[in-house]
TILODO-494978 format. One record per residue: residue number from 0; x, y, z of N, C-alpha, C, O, CB in turn; residue in one letter. Coordinates in steps of 0.001 Angstrom, whole numbers. Glycine has a CB too. Layout:
N
+-----+---------+---------+---------+---------+---------+---------+---------+---------+---------+---------+---------+---------+---------+---------+---------+---+
!   k !     npx !     npy !     npz !    capx !    capy !    capz !     cpx !     cpy !     cpz !     opx !     opy !     opz !    cbpx !    cbpy !    cbpz ! r !
+-----+---------+---------+---------+---------+---------+---------+---------+---------+---------+---------+---------+---------+---------+---------+---------+---+
! NUM !       X !       Y !       Z !       X !       Y !       Z !       X !       Y !       Z !       X !       Y !       Z !       X !       Y !       Z ! A !
...
+-----+---------+---------+---------+---------+---------+---------+---------+---------+---------+---------+---------+---------+---------+---------+---------+---+
//
This chain:
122
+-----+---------+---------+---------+---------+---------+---------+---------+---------+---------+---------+---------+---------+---------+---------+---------+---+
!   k !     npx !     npy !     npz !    capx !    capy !    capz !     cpx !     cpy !     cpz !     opx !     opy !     opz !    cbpx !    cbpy !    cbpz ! r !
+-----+---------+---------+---------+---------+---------+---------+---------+---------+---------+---------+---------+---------+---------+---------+---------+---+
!   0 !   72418 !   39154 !    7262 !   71441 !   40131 !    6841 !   70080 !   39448 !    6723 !   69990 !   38486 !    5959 !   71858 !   40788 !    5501 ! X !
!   1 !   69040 !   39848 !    7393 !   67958 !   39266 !    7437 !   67188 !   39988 !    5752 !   67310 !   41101 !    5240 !   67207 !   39626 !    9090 ! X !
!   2 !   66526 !   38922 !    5373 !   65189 !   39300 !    4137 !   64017 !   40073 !    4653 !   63214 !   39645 !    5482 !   64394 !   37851 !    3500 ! X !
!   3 !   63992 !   41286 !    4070 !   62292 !   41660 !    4777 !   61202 !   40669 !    4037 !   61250 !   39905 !    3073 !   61670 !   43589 !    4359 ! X !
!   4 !   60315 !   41026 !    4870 !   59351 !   40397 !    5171 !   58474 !   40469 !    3729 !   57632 !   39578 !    3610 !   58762 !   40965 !    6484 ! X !
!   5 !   58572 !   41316 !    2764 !   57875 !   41448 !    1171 !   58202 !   40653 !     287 !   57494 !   40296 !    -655 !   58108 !   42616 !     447 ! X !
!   6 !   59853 !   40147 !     642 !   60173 !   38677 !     204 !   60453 !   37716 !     292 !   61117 !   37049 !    -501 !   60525 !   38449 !    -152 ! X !
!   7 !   59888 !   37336 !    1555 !   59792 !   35814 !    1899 !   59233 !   35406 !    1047 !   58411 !   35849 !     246 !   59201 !   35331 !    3028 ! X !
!   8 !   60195 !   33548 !    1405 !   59358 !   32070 !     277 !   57700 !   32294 !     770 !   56726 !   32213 !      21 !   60055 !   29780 !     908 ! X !
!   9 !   57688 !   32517 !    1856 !   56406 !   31976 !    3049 !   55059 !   33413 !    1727 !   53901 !   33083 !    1474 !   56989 !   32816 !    5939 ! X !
!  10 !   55448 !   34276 !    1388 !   54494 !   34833 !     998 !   53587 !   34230 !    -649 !   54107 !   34013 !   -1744 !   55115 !   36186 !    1037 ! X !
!  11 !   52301 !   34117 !    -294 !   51755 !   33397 !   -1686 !   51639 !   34464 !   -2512 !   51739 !   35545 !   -1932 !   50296 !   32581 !   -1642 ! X !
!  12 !   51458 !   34505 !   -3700 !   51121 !   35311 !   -5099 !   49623 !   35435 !   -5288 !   49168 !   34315 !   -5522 !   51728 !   34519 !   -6470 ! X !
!  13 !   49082 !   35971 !   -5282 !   47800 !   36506 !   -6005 !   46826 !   36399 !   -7379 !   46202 !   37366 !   -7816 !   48072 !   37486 !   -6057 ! X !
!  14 !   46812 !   35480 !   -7793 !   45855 !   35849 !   -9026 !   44251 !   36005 !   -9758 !   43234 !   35319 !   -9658 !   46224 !   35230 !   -9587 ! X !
!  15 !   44528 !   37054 !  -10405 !   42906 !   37777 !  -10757 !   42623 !   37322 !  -11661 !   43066 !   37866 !  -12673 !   42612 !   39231 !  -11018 ! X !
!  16 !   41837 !   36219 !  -11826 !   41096 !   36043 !  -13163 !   39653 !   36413 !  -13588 !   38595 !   35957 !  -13154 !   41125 !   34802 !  -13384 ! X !
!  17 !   39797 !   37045 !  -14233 !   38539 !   38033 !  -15000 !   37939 !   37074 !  -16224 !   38617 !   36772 !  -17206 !   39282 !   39741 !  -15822 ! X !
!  18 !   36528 !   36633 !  -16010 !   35916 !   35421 !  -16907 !   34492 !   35332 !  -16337 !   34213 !   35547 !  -15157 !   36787 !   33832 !  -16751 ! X !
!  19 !   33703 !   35022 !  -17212 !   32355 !   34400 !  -16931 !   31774 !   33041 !  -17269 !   30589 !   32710 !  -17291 !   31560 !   35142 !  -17446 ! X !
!  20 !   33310 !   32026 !  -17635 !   33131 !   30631 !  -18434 !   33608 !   29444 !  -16544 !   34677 !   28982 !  -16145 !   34861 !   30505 !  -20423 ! X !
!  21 !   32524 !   29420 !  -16089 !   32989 !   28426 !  -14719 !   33912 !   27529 !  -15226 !   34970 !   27261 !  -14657 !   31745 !   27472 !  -13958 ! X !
!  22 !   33479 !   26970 !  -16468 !   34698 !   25379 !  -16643 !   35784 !   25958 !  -16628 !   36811 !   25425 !  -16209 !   34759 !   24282 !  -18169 ! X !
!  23 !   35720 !   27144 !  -17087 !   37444 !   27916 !  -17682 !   37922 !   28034 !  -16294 !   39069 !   27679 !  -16023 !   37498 !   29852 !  -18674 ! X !
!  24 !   37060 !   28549 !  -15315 !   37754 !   29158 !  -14035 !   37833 !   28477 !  -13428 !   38208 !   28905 !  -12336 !   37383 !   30060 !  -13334 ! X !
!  25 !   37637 !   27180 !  -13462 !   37432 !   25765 !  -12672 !   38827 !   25117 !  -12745 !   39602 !   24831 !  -11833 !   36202 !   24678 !  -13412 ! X !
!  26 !   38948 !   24949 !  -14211 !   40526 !   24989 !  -14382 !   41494 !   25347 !  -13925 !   42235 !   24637 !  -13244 !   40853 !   25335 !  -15034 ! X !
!  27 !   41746 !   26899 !  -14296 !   42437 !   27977 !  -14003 !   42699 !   27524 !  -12310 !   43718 !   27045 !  -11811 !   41547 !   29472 !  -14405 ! X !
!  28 !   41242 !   27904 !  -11584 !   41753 !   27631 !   -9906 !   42198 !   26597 !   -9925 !   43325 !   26660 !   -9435 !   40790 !   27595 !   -8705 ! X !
!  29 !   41806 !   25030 !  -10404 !   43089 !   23805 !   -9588 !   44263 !   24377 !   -9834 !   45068 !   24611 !   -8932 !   43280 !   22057 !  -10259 ! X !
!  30 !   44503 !   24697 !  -11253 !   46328 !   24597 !  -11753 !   46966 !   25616 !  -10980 !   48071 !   25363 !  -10501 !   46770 !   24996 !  -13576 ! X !
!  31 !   46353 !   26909 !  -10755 !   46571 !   28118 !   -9745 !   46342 !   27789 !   -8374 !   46546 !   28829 !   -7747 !   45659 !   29290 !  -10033 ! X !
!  32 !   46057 !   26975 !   -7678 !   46161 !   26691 !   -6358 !   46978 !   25782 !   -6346 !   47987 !   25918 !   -5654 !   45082 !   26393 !   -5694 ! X !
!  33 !   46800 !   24760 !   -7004 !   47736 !   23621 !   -7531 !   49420 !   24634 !   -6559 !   50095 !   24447 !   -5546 !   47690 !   23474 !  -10027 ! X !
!  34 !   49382 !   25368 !   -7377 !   51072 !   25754 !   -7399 !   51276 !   26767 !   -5926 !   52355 !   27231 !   -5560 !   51577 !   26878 !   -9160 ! X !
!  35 !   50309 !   26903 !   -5417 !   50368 !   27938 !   -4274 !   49951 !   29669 !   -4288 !   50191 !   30546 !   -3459 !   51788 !   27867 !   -3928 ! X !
!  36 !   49142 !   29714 !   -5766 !   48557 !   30835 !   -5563 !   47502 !   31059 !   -4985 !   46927 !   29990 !   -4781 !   48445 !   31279 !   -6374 ! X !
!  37 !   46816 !   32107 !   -4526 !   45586 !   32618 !   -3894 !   45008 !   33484 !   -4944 !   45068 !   34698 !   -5135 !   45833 !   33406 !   -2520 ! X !
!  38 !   44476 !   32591 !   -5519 !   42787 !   32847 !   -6630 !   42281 !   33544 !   -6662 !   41843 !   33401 !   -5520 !   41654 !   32319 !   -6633 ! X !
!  39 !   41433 !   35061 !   -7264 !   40097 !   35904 !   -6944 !   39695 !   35675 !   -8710 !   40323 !   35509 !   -9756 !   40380 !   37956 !   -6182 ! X !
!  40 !   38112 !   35795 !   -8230 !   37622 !   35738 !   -9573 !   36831 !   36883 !  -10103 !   36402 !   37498 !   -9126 !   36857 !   34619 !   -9697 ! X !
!  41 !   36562 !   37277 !  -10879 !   35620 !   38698 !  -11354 !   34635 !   37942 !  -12081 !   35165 !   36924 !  -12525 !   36429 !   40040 !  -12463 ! X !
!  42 !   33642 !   38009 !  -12328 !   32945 !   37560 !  -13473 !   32890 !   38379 !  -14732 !   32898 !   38187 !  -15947 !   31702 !   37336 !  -13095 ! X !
!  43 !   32796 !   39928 !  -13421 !   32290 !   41073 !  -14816 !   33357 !   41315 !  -15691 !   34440 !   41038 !  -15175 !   31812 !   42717 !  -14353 ! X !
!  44 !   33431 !   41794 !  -16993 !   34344 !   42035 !  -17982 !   34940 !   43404 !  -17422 !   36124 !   43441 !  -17087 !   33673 !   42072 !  -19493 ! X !
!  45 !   34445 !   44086 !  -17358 !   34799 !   45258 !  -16842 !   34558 !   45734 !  -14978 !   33739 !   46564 !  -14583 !   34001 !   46122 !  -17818 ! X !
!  46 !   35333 !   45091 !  -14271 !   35417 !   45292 !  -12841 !   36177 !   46933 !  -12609 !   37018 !   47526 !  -13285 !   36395 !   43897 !  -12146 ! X !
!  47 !   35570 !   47247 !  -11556 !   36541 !   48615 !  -11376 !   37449 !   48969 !  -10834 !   37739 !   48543 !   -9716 !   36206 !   49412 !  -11043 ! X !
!  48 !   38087 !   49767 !  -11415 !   39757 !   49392 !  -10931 !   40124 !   49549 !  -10009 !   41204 !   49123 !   -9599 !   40753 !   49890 !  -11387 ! X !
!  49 !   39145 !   50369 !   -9253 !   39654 !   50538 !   -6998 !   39275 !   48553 !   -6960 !   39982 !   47737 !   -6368 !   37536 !   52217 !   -5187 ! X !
!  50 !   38783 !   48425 !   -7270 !   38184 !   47128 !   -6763 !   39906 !   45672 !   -7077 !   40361 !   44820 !   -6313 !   36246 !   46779 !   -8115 ! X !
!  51 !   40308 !   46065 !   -8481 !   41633 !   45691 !   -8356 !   42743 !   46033 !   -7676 !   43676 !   45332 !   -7283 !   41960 !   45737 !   -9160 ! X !
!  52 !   42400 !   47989 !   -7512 !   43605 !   48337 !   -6889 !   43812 !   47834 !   -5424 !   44916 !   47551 !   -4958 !   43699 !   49761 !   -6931 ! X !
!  53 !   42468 !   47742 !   -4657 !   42536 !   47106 !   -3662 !   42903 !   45467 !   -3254 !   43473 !   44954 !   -2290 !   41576 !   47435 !   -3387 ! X !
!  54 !   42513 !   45133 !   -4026 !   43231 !   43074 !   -4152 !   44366 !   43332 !   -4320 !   45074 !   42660 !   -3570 !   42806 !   41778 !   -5601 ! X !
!  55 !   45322 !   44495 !   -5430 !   46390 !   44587 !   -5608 !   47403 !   42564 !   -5712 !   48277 !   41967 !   -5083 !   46664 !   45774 !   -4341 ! X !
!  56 !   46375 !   42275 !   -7068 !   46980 !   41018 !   -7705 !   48648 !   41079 !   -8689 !   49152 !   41883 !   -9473 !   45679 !   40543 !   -8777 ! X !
!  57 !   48986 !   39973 !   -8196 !   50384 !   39801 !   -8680 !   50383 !   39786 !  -10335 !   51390 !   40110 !  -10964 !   51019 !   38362 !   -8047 ! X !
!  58 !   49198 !   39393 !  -10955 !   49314 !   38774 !  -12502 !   47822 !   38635 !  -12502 !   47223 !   38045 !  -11603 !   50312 !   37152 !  -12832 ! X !
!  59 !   47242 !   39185 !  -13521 !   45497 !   39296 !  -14366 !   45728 !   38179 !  -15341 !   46691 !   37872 !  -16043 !   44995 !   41068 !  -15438 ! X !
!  60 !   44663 !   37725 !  -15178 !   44378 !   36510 !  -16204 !   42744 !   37038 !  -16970 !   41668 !   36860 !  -16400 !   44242 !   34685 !  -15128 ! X !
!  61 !   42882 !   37649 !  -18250 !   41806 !   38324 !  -18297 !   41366 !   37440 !  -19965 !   42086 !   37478 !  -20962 !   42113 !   40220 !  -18150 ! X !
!  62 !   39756 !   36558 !  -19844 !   38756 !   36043 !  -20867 !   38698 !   36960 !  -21534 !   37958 !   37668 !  -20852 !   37473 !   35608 !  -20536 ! X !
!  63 !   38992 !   37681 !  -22643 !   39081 !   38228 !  -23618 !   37700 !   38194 !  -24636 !   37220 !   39099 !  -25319 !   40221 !   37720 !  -24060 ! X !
!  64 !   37286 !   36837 !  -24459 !   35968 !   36420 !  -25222 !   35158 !   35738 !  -24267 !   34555 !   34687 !  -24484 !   36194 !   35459 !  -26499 ! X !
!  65 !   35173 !   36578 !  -22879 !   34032 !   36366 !  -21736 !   32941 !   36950 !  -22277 !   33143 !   38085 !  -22710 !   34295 !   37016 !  -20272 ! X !
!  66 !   31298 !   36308 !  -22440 !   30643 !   37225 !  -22713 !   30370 !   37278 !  -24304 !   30743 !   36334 !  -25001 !   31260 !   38281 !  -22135 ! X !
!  67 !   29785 !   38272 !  -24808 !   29342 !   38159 !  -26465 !   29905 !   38761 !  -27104 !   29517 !   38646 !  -28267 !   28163 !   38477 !  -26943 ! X !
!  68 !   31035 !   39698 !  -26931 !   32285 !   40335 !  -27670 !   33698 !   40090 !  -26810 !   33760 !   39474 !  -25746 !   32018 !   42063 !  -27852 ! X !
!  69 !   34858 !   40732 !  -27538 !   35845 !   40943 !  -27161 !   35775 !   42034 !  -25756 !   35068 !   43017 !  -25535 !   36511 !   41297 !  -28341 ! X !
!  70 !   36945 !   41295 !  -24884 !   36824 !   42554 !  -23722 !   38204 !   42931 !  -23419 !   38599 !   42971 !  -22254 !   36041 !   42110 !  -22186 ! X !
!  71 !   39043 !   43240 !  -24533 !   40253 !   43914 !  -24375 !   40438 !   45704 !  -23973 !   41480 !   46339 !  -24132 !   40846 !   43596 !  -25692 ! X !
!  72 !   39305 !   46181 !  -23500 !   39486 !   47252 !  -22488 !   39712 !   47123 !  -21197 !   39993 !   48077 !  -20471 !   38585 !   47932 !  -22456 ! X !
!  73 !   39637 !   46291 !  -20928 !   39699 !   46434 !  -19739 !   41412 !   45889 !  -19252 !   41795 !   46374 !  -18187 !   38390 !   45642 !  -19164 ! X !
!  74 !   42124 !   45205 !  -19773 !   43525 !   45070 !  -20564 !   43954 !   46759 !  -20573 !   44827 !   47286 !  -19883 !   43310 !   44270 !  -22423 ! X !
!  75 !   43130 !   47360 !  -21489 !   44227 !   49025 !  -21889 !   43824 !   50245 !  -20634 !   44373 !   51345 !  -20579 !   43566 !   50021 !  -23965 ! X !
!  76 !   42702 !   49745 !  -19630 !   42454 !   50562 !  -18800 !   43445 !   49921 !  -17592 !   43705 !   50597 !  -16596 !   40893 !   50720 !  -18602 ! X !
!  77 !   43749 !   49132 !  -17695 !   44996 !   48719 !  -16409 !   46248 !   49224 !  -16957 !   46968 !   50061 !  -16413 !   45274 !   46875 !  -16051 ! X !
!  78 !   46451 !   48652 !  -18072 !   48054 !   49856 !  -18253 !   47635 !   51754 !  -18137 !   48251 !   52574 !  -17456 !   48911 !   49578 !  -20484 ! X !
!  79 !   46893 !   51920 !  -18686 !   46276 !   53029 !  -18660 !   46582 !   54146 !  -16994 !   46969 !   55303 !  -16833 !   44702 !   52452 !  -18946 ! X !
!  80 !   46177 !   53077 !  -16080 !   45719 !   53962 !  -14639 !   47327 !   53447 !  -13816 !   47779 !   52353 !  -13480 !   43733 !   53174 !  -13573 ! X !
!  81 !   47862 !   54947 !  -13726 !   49388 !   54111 !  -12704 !   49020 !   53436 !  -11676 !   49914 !   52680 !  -11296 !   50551 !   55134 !  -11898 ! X !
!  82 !   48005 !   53388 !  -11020 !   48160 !   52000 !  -10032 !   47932 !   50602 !  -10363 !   47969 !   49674 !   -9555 !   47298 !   52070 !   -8980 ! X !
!  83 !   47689 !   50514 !  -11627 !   47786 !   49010 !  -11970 !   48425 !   48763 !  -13292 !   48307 !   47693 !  -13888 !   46384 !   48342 !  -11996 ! X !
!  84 !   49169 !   49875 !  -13777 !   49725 !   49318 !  -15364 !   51174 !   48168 !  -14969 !   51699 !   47625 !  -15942 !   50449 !   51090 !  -16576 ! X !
!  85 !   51683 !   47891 !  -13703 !   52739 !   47515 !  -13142 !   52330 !   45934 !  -13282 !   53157 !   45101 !  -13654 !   53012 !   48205 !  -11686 ! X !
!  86 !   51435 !   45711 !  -13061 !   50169 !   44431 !  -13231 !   50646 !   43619 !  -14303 !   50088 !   43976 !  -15341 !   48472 !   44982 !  -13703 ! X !
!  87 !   51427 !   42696 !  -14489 !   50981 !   41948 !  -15886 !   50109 !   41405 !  -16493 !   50200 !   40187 !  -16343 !   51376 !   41265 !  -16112 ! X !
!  88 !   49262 !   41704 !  -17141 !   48391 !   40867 !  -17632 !   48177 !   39517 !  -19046 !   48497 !   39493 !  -20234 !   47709 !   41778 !  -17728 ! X !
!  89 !   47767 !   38943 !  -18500 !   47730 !   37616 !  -19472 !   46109 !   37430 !  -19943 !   45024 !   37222 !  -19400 !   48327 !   36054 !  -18519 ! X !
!  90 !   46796 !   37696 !  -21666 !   44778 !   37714 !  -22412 !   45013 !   35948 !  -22592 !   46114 !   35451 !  -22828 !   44273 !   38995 !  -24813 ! X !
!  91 !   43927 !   35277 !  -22452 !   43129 !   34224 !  -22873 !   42393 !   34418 !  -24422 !   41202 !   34729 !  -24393 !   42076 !   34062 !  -21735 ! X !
!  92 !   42891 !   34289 !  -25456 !   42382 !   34307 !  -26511 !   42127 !   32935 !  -27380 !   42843 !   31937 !  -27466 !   43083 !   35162 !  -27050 ! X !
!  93 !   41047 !   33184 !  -27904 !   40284 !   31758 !  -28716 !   41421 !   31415 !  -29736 !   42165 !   32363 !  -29987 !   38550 !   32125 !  -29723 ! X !
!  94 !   41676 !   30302 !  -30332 !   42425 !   29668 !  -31549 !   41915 !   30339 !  -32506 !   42641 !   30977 !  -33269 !   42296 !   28165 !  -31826 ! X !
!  95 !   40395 !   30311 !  -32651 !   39763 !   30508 !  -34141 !   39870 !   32433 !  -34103 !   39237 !   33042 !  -34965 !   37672 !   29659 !  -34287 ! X !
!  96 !   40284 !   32828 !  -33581 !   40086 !   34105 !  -33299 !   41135 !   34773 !  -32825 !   40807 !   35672 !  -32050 !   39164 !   34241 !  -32538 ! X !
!  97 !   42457 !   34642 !  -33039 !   43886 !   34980 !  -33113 !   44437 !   35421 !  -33701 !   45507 !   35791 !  -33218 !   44496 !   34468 !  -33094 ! X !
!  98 !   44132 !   35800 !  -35464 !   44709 !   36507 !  -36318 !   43514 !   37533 !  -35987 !   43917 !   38593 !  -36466 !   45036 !   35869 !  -37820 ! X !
!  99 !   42765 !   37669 !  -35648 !   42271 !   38976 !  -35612 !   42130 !   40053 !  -34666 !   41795 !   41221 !  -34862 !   41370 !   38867 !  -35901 ! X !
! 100 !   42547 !   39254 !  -33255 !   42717 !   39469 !  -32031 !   44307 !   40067 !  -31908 !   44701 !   40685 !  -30919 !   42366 !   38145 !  -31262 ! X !
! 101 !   45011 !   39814 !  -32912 !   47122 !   40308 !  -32229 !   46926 !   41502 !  -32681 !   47675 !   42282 !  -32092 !   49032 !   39464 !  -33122 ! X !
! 102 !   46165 !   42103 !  -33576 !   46685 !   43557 !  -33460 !   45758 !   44284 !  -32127 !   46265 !   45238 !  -31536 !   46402 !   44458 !  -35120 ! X !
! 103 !   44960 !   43984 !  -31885 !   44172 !   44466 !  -30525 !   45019 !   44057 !  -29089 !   44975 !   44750 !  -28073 !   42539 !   43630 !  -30478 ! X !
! 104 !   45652 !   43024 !  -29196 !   46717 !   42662 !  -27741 !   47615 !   43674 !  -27656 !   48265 !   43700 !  -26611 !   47713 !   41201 !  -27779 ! X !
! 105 !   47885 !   44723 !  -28661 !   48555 !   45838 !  -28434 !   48037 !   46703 !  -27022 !   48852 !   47357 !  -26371 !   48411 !   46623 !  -29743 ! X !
! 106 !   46565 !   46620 !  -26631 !   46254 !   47602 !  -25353 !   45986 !   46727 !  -24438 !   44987 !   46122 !  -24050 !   45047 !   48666 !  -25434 ! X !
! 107 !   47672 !   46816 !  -24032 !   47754 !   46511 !  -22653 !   48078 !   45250 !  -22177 !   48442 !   45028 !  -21022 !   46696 !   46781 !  -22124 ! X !
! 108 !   47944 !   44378 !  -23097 !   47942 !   42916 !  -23088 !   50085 !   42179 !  -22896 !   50901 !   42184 !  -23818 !   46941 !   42472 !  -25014 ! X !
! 109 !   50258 !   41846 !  -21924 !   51619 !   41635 !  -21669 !   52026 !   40401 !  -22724 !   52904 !   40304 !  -23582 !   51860 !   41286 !  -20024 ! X !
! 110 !   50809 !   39365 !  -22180 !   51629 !   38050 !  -23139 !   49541 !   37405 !  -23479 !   48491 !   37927 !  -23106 !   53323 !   36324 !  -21593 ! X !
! 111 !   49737 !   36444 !  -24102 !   48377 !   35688 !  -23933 !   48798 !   33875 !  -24044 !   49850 !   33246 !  -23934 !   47149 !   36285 !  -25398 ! X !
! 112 !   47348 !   33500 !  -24319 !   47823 !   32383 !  -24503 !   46258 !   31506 !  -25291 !   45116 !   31848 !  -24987 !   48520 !   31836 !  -22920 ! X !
! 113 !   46419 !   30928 !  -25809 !   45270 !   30386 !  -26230 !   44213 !   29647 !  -25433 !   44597 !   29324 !  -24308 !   45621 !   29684 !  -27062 ! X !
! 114 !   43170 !   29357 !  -25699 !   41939 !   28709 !  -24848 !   41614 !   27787 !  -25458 !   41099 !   27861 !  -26573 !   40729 !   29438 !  -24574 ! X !
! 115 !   41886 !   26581 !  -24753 !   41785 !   26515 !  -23191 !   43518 !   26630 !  -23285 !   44194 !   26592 !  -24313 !   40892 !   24843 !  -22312 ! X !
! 116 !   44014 !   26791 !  -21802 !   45352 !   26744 !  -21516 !   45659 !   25804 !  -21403 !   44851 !   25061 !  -20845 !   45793 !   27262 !  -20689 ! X !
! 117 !   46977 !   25209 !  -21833 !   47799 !   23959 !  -21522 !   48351 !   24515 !  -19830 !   48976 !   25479 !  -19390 !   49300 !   23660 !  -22927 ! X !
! 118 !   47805 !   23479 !  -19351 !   48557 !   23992 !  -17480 !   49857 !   24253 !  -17846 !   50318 !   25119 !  -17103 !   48676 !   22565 !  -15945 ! X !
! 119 !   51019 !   23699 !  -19061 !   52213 !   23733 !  -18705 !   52857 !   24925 !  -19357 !   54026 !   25233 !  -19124 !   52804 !   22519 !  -18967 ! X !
! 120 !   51734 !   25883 !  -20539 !   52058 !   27203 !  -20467 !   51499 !   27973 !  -19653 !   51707 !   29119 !  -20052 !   51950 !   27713 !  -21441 ! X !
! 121 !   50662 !   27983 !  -18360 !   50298 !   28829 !  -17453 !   51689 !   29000 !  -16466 !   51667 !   29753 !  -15492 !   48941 !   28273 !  -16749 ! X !
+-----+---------+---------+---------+---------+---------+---------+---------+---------+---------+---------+---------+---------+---------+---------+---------+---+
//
């Protein structure tokens, strides 16, 4: 029985990281290419969602504290719209700013992880 072609080894994974911190995304791309993904970056906090639906990324990596506030809408507008609530997304949230941030990871937010990331929880 042959494998179709949607799951071959040979196909790479996708990931969207949404941020406006270069060192952060500087990171992020070695350890994410590092492993054989194919990278896109957003700067804006709020990108629009044809603009995701069209990349149609495997896993969002979304800066949470890109910018001068919190940007966990854009987290509850992807579960929100059926063409991308399927999306997992991963918030990037600050240390100093974690007890106040878990009841807000409620919209939409799959898992997070603190900033900066240890490569070996990415």
């Amino acid at each position: 029985m042959e494998i179709p072609d949607t799951f071959s080894a040979d196909k790479s994974l996708k990931v969207l990281i949404i941020s406006d911190d270069d060192k952060l995304t500087d990171v992020l791309q070695f350890c994410f290419e590092g492993w054989g993904y194919i990278v896109f970056f957003e700067g804006s906090p709020q990108p629009g969602l044809d603009k995701i639906i069209t990349l149609s990324p495997d896993v969002i990596v979304v800066d949470v504290h890109s910018g001068e506030k919190p940007h966990l809408e854009i987290c509850e507008s992807l579960k929100k719209d059926f063409a991308t609530s399927f999306i997992p997304v991963i918030a990037l949230i600050n240390k100093r700013q974690l007890r106040q941030e878990l009841l807000g990871l409620r919209q939409g937010v799959d898992d997070y992880l603190l900033k900066p990331p240890d490569p070996l929880d990415l």
